[in-house]
C-alpha positions as CSV (number, residue, x, y, z in Angstrom):
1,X,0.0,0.0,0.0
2,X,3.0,2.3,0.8
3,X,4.5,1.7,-1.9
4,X,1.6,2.0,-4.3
5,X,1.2,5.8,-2.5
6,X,5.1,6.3,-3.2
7,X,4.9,5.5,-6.8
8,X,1.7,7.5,-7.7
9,X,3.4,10.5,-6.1
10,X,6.5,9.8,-8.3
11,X,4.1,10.0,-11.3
12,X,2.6,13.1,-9.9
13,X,5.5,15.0,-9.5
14,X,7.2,14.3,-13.1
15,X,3.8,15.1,-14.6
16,X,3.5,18.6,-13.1
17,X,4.5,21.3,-14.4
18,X,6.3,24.6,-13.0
19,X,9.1,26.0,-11.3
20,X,10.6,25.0,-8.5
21,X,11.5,27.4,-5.5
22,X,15.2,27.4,-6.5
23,X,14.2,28.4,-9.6
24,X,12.7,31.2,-8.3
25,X,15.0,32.6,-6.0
26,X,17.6,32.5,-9.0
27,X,16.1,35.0,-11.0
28,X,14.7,37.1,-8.3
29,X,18.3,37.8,-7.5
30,X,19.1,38.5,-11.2
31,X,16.4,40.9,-10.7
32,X,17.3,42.5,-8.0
33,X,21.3,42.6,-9.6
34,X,19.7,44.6,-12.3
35,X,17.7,46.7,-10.3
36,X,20.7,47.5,-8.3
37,X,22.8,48.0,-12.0
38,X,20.2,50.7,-13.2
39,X,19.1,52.4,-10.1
40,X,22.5,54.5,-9.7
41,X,22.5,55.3,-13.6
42,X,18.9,57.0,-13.4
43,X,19.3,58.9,-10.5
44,X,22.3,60.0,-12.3
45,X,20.6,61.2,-15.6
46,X,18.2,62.3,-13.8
47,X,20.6,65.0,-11.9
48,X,22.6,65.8,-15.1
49,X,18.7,66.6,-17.0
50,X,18.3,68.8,-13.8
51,X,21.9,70.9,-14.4
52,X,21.0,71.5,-17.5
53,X,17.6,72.6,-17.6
54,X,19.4,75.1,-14.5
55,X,22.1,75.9,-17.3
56,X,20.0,76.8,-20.1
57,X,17.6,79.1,-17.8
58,X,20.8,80.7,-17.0
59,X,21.8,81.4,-20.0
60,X,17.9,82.6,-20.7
61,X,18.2,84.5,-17.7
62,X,21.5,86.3,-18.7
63,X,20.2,87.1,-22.3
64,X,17.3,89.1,-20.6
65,X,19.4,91.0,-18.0
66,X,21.8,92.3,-20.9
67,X,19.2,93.5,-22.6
68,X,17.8,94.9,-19.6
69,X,20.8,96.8,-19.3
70,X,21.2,98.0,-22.9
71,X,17.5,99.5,-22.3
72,X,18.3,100.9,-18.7
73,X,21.7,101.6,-18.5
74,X,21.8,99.2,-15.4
75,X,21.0,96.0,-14.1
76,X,17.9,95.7,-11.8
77,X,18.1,95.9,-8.2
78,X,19.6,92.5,-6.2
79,X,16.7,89.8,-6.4
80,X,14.3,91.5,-8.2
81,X,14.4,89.2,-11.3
82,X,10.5,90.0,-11.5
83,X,11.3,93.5,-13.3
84,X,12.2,91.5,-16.3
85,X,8.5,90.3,-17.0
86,X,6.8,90.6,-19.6
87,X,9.4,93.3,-21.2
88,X,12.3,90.5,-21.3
89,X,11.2,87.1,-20.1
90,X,7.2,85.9,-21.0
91,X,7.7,83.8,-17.7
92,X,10.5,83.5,-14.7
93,X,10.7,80.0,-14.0
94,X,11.9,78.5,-10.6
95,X,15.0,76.7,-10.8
96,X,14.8,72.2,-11.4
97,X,14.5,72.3,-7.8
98,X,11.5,74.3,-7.6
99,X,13.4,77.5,-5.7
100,X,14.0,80.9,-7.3
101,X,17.4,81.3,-9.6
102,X,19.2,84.3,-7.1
103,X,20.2,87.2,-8.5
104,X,22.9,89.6,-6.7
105,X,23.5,93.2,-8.3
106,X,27.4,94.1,-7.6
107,X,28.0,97.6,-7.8
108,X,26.0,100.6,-9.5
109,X,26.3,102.0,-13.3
110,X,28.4,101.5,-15.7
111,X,30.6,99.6,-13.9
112,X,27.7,97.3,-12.7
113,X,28.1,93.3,-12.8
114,X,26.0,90.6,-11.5
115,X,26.1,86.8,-9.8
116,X,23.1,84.7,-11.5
117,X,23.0,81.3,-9.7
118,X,21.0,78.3,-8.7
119,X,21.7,76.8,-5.1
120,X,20.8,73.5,-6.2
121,X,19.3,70.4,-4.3
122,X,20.6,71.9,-1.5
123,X,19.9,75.7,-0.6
124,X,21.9,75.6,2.5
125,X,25.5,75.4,0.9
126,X,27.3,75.7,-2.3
127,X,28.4,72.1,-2.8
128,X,26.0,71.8,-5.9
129,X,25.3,75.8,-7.7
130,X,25.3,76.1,-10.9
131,X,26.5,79.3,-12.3
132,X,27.1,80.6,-15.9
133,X,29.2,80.6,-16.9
134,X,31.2,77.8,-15.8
C-alpha cells in the first residue's frame, strides 16, 4: 500500500508542471542585480537633466538681464528678477528644484556686474550651484 502511494506520487511529480522554489530565488536575485545596476544610472541622468535645464535658464536669464541693461543703463536691483517680466522674459521660472534662480546686483552703473545662480538640491551650501558661466 505504501509503496503504491510512493509511486503515484513519483508519477505526480514528473507530470506537473512549473518551477521550482530554486528556480525562483535565482532569478529574483538576477532581478534584484539589475535593479541594483540601473538604479544608480537614473538617478544619475536624472541630476545631469536637472543641471541642464538650470544651465539653459541661466543662459535665458543672462540674455534678458543684458538687454535689460542696454535699455536701462543698469542691471535691476539685487533679487528683483520680477522686473524682467513681460518686457524681457514671457515667464521666470523657478529653478529644477522648484526654488527661485538668485540674483545679486554688484556695484552701480556702468561699472555694474551681476552673480546669477541656482543653489541646487541643497539651498543651504554651495556644494552643488550652478552658475554661468562655468
Amino acid at each position: 500500500m505504501i509503496m503504491k502511494f510512493a509511486r503515484m506520487l513519483q508519477r505526480k511529480g514528473k507530470d506537473e508542471k512549473g518551477f521550482t522554489l530554486i528556480e525562483l530565488m535565482v532569478v529574483v536575485m538576477i532581478i534584484g542585480i539589475l535593479a541594483a545596476l540601473a538604479i544608480p544610472s537614473f538617478v544619475n541622468a536624472t541630476t545631469k537633466s536637472k543641471q541642464g535645464k538650470a544651465k539653459a535658464d541661466l543662459r535665458t536669464y543672462g540674455t534678458a538681464l543684458e538687454l535689460y541693461y542696454t535699455d536701462n543703463d543698469t542691471y535691476p536691483e539685487t533679487g528683483s528678477l520680477a522686473n524682467l517680466k513681460p518686457t524681457y522674459m514671457k515667464t521666470i521660472p523657478d529653478d529644477p528644484w522648484g526654488h527661485d534662480y538668485v540674483f545679486v546686483k554688484n556695484g552701480t552703473g556702468a561699472s555694474a556686474t551681476y552673480d546669477l545662480y541656482s543653489q541646487g538640491s541643497d539651498t543651504g551650501s554651495s556644494t552643488d550651484d550652478i552658475k554661468i558661466p562655468e
